[in-house]
C-alpha positions, 0 to 999 in steps of 0.5 A: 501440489501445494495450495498458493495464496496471493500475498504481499509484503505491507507497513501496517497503519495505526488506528490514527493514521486511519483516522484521518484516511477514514476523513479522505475517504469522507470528502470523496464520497460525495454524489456528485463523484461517480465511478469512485471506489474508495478503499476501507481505511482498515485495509489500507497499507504500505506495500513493500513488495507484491508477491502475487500468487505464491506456495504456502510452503513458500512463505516460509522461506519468505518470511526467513528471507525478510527476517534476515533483512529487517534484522539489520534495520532499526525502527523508522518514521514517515508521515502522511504528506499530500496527494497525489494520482498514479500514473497521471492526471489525465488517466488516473486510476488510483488516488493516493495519500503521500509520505514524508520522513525517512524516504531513503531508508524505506527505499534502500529496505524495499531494495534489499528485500526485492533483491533477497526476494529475487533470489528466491525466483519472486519477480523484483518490482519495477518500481517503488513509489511509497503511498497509500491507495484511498481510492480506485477510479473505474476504467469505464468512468467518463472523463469528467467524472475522472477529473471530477475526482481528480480535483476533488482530491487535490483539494483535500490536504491531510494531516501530517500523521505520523507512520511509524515502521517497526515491522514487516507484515506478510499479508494474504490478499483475497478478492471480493467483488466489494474489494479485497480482503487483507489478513495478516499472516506474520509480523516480522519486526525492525532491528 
C-alpha cells in the first residue's frame, strides 16, 4: 500500500511580499485581539488546487499533469491589493490580503489544471478566490473578539507588492498544533 501524504498545488512569495505579510501580521498582533492565530508569513502562499490526502505515487502523475499545463503559460504578475475575510463579515474565519494584475490568466490556470487534475480522479475545486490567508479566527471566539479582529484588519491597508508567478510548486502540508508545515517537493516552471 503506498504512503499518502497531504499536498497542495501553491504560487510561492518572494521574501518582499513576505515583508510586508510579516507588517500585517505586526498590526494583528496586538493584546487586545484574542482568538487570532496569525500565519508565519514564510508559510504563506498562493494555493492553486488543494489536493488533500493523496499516494506519493500519485505525485508523479501530478506533477506530469501540471507540467503539460504550465508548458503553455508564460510567466505573469499579481500584486498585493487590499483585505478582506472569508465567508463573511459576520463569520469570519480566515483574514485575508487580496490580489490585483492578471486575475484572468490565474483563473483560466487554475481551470486548466483543476480540469487535467479531475481527470486523474482529484475532486475539482468548487471555487477559486485567489488570496493570501494572514490569519485564522477560532470557532470558539466571541463575537466581539471576532469583529474586533475584523475591523482591525480592515484598518490596515498593504503595500501593493508585486507576486510574480513563474512556477507551480507542489507543496507537502503537515499538521502541527502551532500550524501546519509547508515543504516544497517540486517546482514545475512557467512557459
Amino acid at each position: 500500500m503506498s504512503r499518502t501524504i497531504r499536498a497542495f498545488l501553491a504560487v510561492t512569495v518572494s521574501d518582499d511580499v513576505k515583508d510586508v505579510l510579516s507588517d500585517i501580521r505586526d498590526k494583528l498582533s496586538s493584546s487586545e485581539l484574542h482568538g487570532l492565530k496569525l500565519v508565519d508569513p514564510a508559510q504563506i502562499h498562493l494555493t492553486i488546487k488543494f489536493l488533500g490526502k493523496v499516494g506519493v505515487d500519485d505525485i508523479e502523475r501530478v506533477t506530469e499533469a501540471t507540467c503539460s499545463i504550465a508548458a503553455a503559460y508564460k510567466p505573469f504578475k499579481l500584486k498585493l491589493q487590499g483585505v478582506g475575510v472569508s465567508p463573511s463579515v459576520r463569520r469570519a474565519n480566515v483574514l485575508w490580503v487580496g490580489l490585483s494584475g492578471d486575475l484572468l490568466l490565474l483563473k483560466q490556470l487554475t481551470v486548466e489544471v483543476n480540469t487535467e487534475l479531475a481527470s486523474l480522479g482529484m475532486e475539482p475545486e468548487k471555487r477559486f478566490s485567489p488570496h493570501l490567508t494572514v490569519a485564522r479566527i477560532a470557532k470558539n471566539i466571541s463575537p466581539i473578539d471576532r469583529q474586533r479582529a475584523v475591523d482591525r484588519l480592515f484598518s490596515i491597508t498593504p503595500e501593493p507588492a508585486l507576486v510574480p508567478v513563474s512556477s507551480i510548486n507542489i507543496m507537502s502540508s503537515t499538521l502541527h498544533r502551532s500550524g501546519p508545515r509547508h515543504k516544497r517537493i517540486s517546482v514545475i516552471q512557467l512557459g
